[in-house]
Each structure stands twice: as structure tokens, then as C-alpha cells.
N, C-alpha and C positions, 0 to 999 in steps of 0.2 A: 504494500500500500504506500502511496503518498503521501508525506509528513504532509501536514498543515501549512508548515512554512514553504514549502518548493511548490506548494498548489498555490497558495497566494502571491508567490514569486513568477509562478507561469501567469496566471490569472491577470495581474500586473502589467506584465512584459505583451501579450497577447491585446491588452487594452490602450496600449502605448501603441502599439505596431499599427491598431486600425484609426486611432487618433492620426496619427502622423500622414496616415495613406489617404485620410481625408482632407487634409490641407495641400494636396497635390494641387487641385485646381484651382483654389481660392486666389482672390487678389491680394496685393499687399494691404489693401486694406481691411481686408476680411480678416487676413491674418492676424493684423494688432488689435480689431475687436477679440479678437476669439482668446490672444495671447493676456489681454487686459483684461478678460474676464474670467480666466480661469485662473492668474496671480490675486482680481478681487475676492474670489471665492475662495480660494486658500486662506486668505487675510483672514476673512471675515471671520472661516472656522475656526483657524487659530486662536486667534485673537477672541472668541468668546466659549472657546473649548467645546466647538459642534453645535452650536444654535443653526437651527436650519433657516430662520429671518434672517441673522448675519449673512450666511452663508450666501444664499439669491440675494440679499442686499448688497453685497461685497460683486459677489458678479455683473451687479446691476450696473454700480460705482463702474468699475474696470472696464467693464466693456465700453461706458459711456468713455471713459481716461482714452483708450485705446482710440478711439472713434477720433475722437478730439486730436490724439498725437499725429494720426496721420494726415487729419485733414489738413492741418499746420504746417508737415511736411509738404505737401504737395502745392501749400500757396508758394513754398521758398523756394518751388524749383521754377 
């Protein structure tokens, strides 16, 4: 049998592999929404030790950050 640990280390590795193969298409600026809301949702868990309102709040936050970083960029070019 499969420890517990190497199933949630597959489990993991297996959920990173399909996040990653989905930002194949995206724009760069889908990218920085997606990248700024999933560092807001980290935060938010962190930072109130798993509140699920943090959490979609914190995403919420980021993704808007992310939206905003790119659109900024793309006036400077």
C-alpha cells in the first residue's frame, strides 16, 4: 500500500502538472490575474489559519492586484 505521504505527494505533483498545462494558452494577462489570485488566497489562508471568507477574499484582492499590475504594464509599453 501507499503511505499517506507519497499519495498526497502524487496527489500534489498530479494537480500542479494540470494547473501548469492550463496556462499554456492564456494571455499574459490572464496569467497575472490567475498568479495574483492564487498568492491572494494563500495570504488570506495563512494569514487567518483556513477561514474560507479570507481565503475567496484574499483571491478576490489578488486577482483584482494582478489585473491592475498588468494593465499598468501594458500602458508603459
Amino acid at each position: 500500500m501507499i503511505s499517506m505521504q507519497r499519495f498526497s505527494s502524487l496527489c500534489i505533483s498530479a494537480a500542479l502538472m494540470l494547473t501548469l498545462s492550463a496556462c499554456a494558452g492564456m494571455s499574459e494577462h490572464d496569467k497575472s490575474m490567475v498568479i495574483g489570485a492564487g498568492i491572494g488566497a494563500a495570504g488570506g489562508a495563512v494569514l487567518t489559519g483556513g477561514s474560507a471568507a479570507a481565503t475567496v477574499g484574499g483571491a478576490v484582492v489578488g486577482g483584482v492586484i494582478g489585473h491592475e499590475i498588468e494593465k499598468d504594464k501594458k500602458k508603459e509599453k
